[in-house]
N, CA, C and O atoms as a Tripos MOL2 file, in Angstrom:
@<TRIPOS>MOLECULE
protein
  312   311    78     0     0
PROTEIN
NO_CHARGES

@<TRIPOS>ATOM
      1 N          24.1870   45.9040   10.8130 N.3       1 UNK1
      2 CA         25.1300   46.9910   10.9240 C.3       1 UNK1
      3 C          24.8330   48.0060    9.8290 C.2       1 UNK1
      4 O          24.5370   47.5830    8.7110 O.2       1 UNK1
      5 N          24.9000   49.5220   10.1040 N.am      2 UNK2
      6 CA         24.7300   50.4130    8.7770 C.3       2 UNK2
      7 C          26.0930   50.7850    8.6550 C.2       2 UNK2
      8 O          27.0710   50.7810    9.4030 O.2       2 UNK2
      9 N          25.8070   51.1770    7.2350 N.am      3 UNK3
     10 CA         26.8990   52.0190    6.7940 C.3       3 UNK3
     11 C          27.4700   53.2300    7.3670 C.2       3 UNK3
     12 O          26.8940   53.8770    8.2420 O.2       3 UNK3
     13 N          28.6990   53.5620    6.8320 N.am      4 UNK4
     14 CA         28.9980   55.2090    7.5310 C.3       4 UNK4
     15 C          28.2220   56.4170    6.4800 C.2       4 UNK4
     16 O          27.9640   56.2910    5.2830 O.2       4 UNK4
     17 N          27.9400   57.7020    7.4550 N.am      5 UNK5
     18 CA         27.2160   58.5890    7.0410 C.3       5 UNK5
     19 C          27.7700   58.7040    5.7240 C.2       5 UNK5
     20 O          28.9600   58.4140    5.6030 O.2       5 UNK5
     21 N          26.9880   59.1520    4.5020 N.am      6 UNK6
     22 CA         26.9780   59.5950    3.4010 C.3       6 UNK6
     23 C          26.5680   61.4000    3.6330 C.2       6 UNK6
     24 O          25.4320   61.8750    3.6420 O.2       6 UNK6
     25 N          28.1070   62.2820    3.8350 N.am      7 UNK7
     26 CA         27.5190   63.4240    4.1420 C.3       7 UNK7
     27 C          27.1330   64.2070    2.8960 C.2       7 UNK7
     28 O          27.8150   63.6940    2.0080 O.2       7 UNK7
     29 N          26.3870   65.1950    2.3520 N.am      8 UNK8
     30 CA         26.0590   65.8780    1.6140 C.3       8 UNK8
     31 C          25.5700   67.6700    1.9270 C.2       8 UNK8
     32 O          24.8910   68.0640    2.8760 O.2       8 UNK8
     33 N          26.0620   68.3710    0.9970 N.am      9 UNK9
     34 CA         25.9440   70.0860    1.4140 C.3       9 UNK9
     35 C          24.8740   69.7480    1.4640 C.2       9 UNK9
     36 O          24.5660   68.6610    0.9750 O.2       9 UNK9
     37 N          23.7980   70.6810    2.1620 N.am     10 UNK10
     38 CA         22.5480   71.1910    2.4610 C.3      10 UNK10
     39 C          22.1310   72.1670    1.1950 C.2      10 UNK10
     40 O          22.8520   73.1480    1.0110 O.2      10 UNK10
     41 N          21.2580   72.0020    0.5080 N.am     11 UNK11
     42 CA         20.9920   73.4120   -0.5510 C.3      11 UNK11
     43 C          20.7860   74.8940    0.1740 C.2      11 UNK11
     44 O          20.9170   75.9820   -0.3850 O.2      11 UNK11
     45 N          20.3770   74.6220    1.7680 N.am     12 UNK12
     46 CA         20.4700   75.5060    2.8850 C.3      12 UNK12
     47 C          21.5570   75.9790    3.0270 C.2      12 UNK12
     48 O          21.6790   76.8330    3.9060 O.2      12 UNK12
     49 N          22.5890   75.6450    2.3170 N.am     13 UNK13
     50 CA         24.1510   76.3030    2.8670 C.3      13 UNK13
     51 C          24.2550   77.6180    2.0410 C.2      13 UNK13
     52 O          23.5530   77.5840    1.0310 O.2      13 UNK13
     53 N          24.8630   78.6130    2.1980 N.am     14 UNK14
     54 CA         25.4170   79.6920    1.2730 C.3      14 UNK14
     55 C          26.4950   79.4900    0.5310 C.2      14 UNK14
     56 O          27.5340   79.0070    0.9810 O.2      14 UNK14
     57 N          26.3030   79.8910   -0.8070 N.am     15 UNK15
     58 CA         26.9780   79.1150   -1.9560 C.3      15 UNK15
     59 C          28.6760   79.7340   -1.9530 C.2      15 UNK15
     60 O          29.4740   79.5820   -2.8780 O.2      15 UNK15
     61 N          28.8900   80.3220   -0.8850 N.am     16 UNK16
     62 CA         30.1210   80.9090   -0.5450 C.3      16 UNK16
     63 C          31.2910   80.1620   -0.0550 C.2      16 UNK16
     64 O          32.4160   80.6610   -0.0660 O.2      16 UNK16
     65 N          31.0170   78.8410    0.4220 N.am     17 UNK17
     66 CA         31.8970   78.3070    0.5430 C.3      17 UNK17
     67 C          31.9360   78.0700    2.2020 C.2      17 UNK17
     68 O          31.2690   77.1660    2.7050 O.2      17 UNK17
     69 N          32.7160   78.8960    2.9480 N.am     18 UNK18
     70 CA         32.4980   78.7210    4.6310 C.3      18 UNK18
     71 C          31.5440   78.3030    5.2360 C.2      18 UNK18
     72 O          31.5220   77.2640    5.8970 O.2      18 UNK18
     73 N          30.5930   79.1230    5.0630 N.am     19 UNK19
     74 CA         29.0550   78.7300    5.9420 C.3      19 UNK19
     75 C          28.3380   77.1740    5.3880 C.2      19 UNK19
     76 O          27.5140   77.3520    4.4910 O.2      19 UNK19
     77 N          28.5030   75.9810    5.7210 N.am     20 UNK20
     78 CA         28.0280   75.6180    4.9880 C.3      20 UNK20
     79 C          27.4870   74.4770    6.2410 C.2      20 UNK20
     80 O          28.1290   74.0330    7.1930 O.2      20 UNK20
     81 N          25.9270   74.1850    5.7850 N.am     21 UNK21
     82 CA         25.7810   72.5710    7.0400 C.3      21 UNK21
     83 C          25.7830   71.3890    5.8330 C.2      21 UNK21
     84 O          25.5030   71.3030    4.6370 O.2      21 UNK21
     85 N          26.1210   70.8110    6.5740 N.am     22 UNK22
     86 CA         25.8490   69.1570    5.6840 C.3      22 UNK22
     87 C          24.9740   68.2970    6.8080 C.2      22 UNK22
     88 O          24.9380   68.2760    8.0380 O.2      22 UNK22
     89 N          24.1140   67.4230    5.4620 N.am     23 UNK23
     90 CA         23.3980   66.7140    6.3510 C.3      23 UNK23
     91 C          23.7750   65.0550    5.8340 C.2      23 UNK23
     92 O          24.5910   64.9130    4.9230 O.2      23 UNK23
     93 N          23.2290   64.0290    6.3760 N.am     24 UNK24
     94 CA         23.1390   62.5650    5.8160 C.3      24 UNK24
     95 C          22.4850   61.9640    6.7780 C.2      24 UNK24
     96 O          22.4710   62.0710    8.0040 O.2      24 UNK24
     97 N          21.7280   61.0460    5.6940 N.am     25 UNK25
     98 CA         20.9350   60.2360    5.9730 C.3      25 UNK25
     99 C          21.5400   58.6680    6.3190 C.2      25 UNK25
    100 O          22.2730   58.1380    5.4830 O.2      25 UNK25
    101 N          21.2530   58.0640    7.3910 N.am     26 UNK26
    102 CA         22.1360   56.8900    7.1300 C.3      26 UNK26
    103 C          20.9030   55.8050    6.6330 C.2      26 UNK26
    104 O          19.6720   55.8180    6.6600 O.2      26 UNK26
    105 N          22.1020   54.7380    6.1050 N.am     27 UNK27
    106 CA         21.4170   53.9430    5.0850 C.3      27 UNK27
    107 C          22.0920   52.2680    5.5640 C.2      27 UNK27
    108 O          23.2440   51.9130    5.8170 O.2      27 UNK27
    109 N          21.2280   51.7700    5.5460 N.am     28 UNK28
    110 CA         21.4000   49.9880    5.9910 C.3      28 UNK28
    111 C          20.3330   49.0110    5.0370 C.2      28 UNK28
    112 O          19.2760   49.1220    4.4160 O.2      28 UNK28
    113 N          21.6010   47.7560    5.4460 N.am     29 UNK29
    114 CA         20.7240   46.7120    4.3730 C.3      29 UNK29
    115 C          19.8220   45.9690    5.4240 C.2      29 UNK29
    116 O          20.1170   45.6390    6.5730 O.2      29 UNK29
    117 N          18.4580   45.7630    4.6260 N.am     30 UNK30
    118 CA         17.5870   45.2530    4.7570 C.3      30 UNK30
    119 C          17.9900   43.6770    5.3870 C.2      30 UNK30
    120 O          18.5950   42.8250    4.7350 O.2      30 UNK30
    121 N          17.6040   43.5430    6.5140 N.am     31 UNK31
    122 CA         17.9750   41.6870    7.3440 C.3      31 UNK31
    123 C          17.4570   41.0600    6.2870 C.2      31 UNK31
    124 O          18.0120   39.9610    6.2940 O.2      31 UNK31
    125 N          16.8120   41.0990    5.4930 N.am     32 UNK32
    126 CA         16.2970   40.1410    4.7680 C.3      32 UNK32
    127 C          16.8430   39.8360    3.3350 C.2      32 UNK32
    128 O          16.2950   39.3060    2.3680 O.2      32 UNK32
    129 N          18.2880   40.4200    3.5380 N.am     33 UNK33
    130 CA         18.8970   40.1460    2.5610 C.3      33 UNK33
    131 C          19.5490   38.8790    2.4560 C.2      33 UNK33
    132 O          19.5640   38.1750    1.4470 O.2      33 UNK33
    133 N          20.2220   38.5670    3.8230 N.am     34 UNK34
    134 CA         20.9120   37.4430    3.6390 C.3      34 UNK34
    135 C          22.2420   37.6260    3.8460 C.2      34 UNK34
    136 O          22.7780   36.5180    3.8910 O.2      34 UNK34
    137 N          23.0980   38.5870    4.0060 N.am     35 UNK35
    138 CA         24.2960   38.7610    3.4790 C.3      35 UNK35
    139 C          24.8500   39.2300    1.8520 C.2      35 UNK35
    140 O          25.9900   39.3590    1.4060 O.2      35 UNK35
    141 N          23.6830   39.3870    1.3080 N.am     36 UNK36
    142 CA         23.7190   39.8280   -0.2270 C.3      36 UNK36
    143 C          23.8100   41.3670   -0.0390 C.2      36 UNK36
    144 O          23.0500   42.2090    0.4390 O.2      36 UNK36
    145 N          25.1310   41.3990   -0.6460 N.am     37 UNK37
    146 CA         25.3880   43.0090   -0.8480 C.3      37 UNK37
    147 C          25.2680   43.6660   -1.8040 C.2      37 UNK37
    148 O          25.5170   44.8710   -1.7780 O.2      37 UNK37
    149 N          24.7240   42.8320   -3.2410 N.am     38 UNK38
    150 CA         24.6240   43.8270   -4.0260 C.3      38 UNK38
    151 C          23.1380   43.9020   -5.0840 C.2      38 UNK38
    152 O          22.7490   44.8460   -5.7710 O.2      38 UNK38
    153 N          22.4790   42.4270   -4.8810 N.am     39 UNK39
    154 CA         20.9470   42.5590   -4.6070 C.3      39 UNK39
    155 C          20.3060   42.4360   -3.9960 C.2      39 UNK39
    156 O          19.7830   41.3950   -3.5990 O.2      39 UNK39
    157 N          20.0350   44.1540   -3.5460 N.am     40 UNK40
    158 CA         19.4370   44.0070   -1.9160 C.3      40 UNK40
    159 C          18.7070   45.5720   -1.7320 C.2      40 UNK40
    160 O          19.0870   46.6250   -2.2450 O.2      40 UNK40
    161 N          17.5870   45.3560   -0.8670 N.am     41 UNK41
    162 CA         17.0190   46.5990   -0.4800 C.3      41 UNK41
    163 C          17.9810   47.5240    0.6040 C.2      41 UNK41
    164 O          18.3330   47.0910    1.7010 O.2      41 UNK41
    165 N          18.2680   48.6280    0.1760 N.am     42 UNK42
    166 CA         18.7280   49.3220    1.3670 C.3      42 UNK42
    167 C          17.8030   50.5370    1.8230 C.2      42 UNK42
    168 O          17.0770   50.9500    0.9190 O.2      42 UNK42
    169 N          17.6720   51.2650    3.1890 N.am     43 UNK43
    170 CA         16.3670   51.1130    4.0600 C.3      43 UNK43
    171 C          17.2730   52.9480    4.9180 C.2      43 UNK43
    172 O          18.3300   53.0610    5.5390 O.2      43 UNK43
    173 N          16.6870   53.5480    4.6980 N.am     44 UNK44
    174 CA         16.8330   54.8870    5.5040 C.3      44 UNK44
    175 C          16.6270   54.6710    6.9260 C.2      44 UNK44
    176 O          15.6130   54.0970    7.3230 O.2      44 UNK44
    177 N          17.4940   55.0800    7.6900 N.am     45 UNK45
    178 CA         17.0760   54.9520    9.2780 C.3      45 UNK45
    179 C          16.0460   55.9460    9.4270 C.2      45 UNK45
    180 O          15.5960   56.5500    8.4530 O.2      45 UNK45
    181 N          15.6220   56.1560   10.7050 N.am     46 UNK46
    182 CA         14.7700   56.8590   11.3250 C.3      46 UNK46
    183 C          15.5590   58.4040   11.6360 C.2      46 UNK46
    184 O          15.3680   59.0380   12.6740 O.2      46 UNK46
    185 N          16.2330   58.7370   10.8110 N.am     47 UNK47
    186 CA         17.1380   60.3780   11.2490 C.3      47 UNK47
    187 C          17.9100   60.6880   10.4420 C.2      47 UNK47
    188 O          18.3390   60.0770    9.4640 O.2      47 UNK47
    189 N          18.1240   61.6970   10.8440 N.am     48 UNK48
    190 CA         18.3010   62.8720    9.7530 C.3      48 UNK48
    191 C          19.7300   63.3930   10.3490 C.2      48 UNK48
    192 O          19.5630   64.1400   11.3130 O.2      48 UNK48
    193 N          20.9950   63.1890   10.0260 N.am     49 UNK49
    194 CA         22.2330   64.0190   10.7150 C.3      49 UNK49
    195 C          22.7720   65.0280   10.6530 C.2      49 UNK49
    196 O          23.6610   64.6670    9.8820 O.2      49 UNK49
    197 N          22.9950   66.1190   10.8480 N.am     50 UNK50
    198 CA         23.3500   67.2880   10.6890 C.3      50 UNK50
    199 C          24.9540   68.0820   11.4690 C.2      50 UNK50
    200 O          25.1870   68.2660   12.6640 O.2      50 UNK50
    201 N          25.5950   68.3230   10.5790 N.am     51 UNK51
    202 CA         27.1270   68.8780   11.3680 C.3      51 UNK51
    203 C          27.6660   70.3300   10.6830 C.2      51 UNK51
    204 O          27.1580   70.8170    9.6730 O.2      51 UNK51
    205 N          28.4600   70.7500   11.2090 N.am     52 UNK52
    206 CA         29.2290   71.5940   10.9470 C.3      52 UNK52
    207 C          30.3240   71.3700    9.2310 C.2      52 UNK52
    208 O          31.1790   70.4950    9.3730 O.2      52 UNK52
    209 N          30.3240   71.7610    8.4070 N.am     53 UNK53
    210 CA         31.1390   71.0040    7.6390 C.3      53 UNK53
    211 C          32.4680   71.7830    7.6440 C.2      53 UNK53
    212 O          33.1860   71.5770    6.6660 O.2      53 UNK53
    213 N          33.0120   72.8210    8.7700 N.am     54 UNK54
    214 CA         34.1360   73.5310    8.6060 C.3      54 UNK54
    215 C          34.6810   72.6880   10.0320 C.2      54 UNK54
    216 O          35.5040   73.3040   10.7090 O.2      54 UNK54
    217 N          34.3100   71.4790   10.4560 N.am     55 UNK55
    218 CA         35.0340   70.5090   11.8390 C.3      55 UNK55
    219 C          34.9470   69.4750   10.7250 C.2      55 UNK55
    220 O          34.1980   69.3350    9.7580 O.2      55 UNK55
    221 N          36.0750   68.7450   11.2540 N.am     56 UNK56
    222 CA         36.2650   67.2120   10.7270 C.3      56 UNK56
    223 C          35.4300   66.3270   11.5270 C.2      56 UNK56
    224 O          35.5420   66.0620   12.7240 O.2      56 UNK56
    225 N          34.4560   65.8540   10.5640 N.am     57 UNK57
    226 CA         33.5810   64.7690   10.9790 C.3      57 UNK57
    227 C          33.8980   64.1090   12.3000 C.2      57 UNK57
    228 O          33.0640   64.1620   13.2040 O.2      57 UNK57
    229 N          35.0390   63.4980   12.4660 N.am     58 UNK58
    230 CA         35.6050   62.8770   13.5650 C.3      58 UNK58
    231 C          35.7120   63.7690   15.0890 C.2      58 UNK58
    232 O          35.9800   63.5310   16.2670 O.2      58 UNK58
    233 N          35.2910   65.0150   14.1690 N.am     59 UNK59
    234 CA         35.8280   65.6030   16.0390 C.3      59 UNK59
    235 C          34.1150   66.7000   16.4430 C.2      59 UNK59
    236 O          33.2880   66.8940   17.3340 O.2      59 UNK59
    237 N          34.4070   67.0360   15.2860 N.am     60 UNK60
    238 CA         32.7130   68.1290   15.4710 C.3      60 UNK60
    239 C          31.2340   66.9110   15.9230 C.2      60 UNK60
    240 O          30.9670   65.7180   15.7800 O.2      60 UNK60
    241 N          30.6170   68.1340   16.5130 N.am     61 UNK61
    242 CA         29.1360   67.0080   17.0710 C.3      61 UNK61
    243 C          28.4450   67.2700   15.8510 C.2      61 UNK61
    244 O          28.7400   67.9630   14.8780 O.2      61 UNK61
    245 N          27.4100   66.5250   16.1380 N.am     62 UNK62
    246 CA         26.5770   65.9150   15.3060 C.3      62 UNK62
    247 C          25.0610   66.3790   15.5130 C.2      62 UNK62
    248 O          24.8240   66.7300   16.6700 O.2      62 UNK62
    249 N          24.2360   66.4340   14.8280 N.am     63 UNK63
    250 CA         22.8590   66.9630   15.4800 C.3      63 UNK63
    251 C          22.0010   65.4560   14.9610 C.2      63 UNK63
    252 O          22.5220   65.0220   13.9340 O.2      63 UNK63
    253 N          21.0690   64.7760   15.3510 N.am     64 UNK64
    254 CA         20.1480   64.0340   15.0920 C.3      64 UNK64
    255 C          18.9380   64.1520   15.0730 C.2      64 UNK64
    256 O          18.3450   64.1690   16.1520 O.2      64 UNK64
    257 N          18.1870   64.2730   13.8020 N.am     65 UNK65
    258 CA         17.0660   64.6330   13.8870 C.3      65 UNK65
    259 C          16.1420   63.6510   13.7290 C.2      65 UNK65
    260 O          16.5760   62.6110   13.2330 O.2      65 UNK65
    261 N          14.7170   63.6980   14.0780 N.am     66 UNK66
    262 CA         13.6410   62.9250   13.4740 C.3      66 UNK66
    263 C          13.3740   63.3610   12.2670 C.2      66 UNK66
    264 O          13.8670   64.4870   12.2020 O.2      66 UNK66
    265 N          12.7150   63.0140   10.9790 N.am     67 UNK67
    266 CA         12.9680   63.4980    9.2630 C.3      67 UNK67
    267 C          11.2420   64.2740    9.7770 C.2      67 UNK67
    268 O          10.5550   64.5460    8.7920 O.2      67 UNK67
    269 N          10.7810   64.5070   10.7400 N.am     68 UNK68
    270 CA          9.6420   65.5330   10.7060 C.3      68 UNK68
    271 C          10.5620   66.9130   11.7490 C.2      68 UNK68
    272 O          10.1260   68.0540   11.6010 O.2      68 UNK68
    273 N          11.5880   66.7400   12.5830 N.am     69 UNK69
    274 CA         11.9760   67.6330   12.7460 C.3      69 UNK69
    275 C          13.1280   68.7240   11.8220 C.2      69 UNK69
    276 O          13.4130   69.9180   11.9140 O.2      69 UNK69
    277 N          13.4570   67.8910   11.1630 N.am     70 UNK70
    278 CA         14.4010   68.3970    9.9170 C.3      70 UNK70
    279 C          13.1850   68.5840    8.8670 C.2      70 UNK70
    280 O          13.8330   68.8410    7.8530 O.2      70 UNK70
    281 N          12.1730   68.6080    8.5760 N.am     71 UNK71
    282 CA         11.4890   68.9080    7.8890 C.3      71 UNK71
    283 C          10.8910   70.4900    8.2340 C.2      71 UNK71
    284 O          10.7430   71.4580    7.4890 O.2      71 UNK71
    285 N          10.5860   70.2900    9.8520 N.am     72 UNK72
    286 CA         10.3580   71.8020   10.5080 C.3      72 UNK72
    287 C          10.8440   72.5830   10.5330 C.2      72 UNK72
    288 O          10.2690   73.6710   10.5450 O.2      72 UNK72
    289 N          12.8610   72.4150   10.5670 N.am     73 UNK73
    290 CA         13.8330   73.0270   10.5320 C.3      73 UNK73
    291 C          14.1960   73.6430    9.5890 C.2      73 UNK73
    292 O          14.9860   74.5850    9.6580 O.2      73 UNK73
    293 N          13.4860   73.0530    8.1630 N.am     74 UNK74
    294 CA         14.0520   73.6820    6.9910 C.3      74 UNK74
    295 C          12.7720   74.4350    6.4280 C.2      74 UNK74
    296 O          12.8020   75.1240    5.4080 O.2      74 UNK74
    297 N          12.0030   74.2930    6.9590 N.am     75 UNK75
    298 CA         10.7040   74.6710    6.6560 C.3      75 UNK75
    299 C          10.9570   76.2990    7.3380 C.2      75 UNK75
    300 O          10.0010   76.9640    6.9380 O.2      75 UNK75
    301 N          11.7270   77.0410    8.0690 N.am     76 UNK76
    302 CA         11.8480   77.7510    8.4290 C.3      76 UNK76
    303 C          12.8580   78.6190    8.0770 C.2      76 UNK76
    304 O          13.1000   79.6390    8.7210 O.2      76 UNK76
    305 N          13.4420   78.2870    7.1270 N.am     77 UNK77
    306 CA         14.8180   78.7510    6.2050 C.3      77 UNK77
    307 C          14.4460   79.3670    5.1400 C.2      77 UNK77
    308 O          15.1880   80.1860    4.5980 O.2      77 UNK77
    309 N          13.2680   79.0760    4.6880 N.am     78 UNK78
    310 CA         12.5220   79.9760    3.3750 C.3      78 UNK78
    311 C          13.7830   80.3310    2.6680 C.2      78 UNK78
    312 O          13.7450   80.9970    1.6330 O.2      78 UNK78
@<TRIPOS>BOND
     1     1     2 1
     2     2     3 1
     3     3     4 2
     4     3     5 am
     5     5     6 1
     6     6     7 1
     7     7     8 2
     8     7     9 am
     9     9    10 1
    10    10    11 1
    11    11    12 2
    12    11    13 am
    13    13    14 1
    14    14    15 1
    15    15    16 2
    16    15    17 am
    17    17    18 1
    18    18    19 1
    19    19    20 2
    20    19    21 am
    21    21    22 1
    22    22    23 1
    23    23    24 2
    24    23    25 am
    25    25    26 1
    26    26    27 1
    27    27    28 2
    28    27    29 am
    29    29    30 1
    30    30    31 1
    31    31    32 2
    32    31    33 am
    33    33    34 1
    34    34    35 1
    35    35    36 2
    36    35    37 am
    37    37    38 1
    38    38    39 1
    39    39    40 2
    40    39    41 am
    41    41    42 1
    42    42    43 1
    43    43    44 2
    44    43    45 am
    45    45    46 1
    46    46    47 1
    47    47    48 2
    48    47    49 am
    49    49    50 1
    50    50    51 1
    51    51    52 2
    52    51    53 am
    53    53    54 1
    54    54    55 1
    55    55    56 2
    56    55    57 am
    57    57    58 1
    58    58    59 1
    59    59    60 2
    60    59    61 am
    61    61    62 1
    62    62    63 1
    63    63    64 2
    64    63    65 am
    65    65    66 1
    66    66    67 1
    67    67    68 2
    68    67    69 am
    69    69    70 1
    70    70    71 1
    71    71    72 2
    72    71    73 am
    73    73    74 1
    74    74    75 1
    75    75    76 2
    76    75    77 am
    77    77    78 1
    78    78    79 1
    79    79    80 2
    80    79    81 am
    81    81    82 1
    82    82    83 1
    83    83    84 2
    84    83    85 am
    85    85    86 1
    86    86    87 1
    87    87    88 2
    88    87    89 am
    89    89    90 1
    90    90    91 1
    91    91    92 2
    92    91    93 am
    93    93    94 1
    94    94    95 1
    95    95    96 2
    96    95    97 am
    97    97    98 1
    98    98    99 1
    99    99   100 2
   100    99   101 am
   101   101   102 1
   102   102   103 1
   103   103   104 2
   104   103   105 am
   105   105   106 1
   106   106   107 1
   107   107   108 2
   108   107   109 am
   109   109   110 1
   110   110   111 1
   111   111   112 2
   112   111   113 am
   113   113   114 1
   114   114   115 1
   115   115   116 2
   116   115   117 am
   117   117   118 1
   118   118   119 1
   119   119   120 2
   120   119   121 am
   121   121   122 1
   122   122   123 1
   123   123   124 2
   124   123   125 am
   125   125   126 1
   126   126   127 1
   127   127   128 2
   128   127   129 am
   129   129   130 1
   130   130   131 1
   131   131   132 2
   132   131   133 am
   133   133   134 1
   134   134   135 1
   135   135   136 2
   136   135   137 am
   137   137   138 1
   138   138   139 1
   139   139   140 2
   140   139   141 am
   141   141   142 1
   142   142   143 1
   143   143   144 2
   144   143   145 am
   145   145   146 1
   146   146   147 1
   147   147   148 2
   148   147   149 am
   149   149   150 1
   150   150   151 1
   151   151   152 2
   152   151   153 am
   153   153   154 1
   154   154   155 1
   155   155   156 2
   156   155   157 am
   157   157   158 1
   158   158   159 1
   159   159   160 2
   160   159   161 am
   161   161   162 1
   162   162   163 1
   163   163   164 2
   164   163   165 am
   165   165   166 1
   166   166   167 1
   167   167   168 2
   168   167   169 am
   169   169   170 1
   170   170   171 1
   171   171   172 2
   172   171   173 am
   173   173   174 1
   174   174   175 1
   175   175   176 2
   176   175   177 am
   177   177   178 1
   178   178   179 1
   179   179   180 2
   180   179   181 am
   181   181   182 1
   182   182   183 1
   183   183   184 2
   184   183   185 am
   185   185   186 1
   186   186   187 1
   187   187   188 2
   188   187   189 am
   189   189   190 1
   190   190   191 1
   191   191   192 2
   192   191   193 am
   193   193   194 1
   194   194   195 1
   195   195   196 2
   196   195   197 am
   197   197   198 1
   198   198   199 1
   199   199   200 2
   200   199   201 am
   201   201   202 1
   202   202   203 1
   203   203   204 2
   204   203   205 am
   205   205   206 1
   206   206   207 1
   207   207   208 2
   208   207   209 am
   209   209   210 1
   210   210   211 1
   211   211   212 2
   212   211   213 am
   213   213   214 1
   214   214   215 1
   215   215   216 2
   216   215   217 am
   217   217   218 1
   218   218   219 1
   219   219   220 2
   220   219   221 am
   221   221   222 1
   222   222   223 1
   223   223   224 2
   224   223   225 am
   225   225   226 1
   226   226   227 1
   227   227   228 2
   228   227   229 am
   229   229   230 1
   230   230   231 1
   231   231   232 2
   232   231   233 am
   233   233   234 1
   234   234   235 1
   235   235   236 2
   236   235   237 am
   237   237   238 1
   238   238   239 1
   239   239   240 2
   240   239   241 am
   241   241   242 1
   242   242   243 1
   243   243   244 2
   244   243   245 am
   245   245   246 1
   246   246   247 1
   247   247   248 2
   248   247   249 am
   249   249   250 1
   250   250   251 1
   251   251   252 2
   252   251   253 am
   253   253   254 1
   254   254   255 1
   255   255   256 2
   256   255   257 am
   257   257   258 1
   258   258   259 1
   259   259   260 2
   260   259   261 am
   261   261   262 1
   262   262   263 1
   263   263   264 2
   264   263   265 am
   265   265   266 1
   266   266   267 1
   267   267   268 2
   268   267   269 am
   269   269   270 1
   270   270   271 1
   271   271   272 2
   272   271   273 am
   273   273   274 1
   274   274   275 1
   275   275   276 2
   276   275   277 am
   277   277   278 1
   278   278   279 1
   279   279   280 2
   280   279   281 am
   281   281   282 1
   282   282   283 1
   283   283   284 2
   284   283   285 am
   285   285   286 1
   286   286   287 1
   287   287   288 2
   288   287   289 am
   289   289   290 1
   290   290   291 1
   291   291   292 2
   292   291   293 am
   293   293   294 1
   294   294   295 1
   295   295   296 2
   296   295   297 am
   297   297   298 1
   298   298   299 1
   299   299   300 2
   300   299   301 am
   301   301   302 1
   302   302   303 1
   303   303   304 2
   304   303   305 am
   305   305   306 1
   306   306   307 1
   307   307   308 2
   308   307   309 am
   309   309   310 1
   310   310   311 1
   311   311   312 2
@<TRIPOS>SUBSTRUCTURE
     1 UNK1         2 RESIDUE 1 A UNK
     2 UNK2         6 RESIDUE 1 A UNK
     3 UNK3        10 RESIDUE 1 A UNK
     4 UNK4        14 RESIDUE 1 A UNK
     5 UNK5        18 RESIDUE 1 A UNK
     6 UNK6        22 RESIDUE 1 A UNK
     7 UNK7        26 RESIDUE 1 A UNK
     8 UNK8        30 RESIDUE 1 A UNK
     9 UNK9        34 RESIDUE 1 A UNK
    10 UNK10       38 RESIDUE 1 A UNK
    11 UNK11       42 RESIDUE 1 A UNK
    12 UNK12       46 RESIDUE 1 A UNK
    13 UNK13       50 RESIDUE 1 A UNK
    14 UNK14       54 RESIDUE 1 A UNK
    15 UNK15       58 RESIDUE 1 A UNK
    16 UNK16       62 RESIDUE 1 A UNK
    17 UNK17       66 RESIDUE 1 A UNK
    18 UNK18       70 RESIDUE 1 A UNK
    19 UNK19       74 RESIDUE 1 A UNK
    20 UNK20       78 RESIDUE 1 A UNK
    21 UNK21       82 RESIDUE 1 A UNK
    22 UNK22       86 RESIDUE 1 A UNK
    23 UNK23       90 RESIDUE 1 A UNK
    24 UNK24       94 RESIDUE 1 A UNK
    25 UNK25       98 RESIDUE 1 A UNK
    26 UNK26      102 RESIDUE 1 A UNK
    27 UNK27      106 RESIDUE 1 A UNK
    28 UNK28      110 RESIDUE 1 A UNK
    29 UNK29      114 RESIDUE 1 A UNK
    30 UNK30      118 RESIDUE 1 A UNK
    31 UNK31      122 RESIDUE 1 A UNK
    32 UNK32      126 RESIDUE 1 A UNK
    33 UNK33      130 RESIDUE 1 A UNK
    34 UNK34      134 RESIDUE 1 A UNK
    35 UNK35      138 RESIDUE 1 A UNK
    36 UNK36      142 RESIDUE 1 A UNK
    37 UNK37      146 RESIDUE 1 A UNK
    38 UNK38      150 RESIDUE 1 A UNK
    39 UNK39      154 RESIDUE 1 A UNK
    40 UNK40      158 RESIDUE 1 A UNK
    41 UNK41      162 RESIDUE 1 A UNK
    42 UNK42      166 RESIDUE 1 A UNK
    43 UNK43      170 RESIDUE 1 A UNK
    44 UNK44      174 RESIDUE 1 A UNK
    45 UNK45      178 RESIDUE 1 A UNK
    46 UNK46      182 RESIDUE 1 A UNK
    47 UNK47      186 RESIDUE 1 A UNK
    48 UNK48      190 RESIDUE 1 A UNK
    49 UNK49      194 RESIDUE 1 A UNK
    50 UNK50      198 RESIDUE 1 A UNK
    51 UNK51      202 RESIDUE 1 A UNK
    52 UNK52      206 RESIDUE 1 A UNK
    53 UNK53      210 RESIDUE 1 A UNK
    54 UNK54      214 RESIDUE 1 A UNK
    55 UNK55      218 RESIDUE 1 A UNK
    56 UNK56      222 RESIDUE 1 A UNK
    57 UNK57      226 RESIDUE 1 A UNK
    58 UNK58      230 RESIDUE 1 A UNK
    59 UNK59      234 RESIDUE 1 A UNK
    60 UNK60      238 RESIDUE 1 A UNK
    61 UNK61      242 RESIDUE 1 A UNK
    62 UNK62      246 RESIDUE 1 A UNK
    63 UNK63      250 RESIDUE 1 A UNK
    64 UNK64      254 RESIDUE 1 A UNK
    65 UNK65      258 RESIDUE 1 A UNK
    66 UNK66      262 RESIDUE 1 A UNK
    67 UNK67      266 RESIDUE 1 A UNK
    68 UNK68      270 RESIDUE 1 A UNK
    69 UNK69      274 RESIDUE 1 A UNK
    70 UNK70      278 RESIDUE 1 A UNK
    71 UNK71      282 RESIDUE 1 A UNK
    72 UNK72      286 RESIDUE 1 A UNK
    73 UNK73      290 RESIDUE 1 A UNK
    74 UNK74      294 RESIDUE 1 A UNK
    75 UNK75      298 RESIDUE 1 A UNK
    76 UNK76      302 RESIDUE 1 A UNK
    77 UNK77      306 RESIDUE 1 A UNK
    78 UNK78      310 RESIDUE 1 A UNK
């Protein structure tokens, strides 16, 4: 099972406050832990999440990226 998103501003956001995206990475423990929660590898999924941060998590969509398409995406934000 992973954890819930860890959201974070985007340095892409405008420092104004409204406009802003947040992204997170989700994060899970390694099967080979055992049930050990606190020495333990934890392991980035395969994506990259992206939302609105002026909707409440619970109701706004979500974007999912591959971390080479969020790499393209920001690569274009100069």
């Amino acid at each position: 099972m992973s954890a819930p998103l860890q959201w974070f501003k985007s340095t892409y956001s405008s420092s104004e406050g409204g406009q802003c995206l947040e992204a997170a990475v989700a994060w899970g423990k390694s099967r080979l832990c055992g049930g050990l929660e606190s020495a333990c590898v934890d392991v980035a999924a395969r994506s990259v999440h992206v939302r609105d941060s002026k909707l409440d998590p619970s109701q706004g969509p979500t974007l999912r990226l591959t971390p080479t398409a969020w790499a393209a995406f920001t690569s274009t934000l100069g």
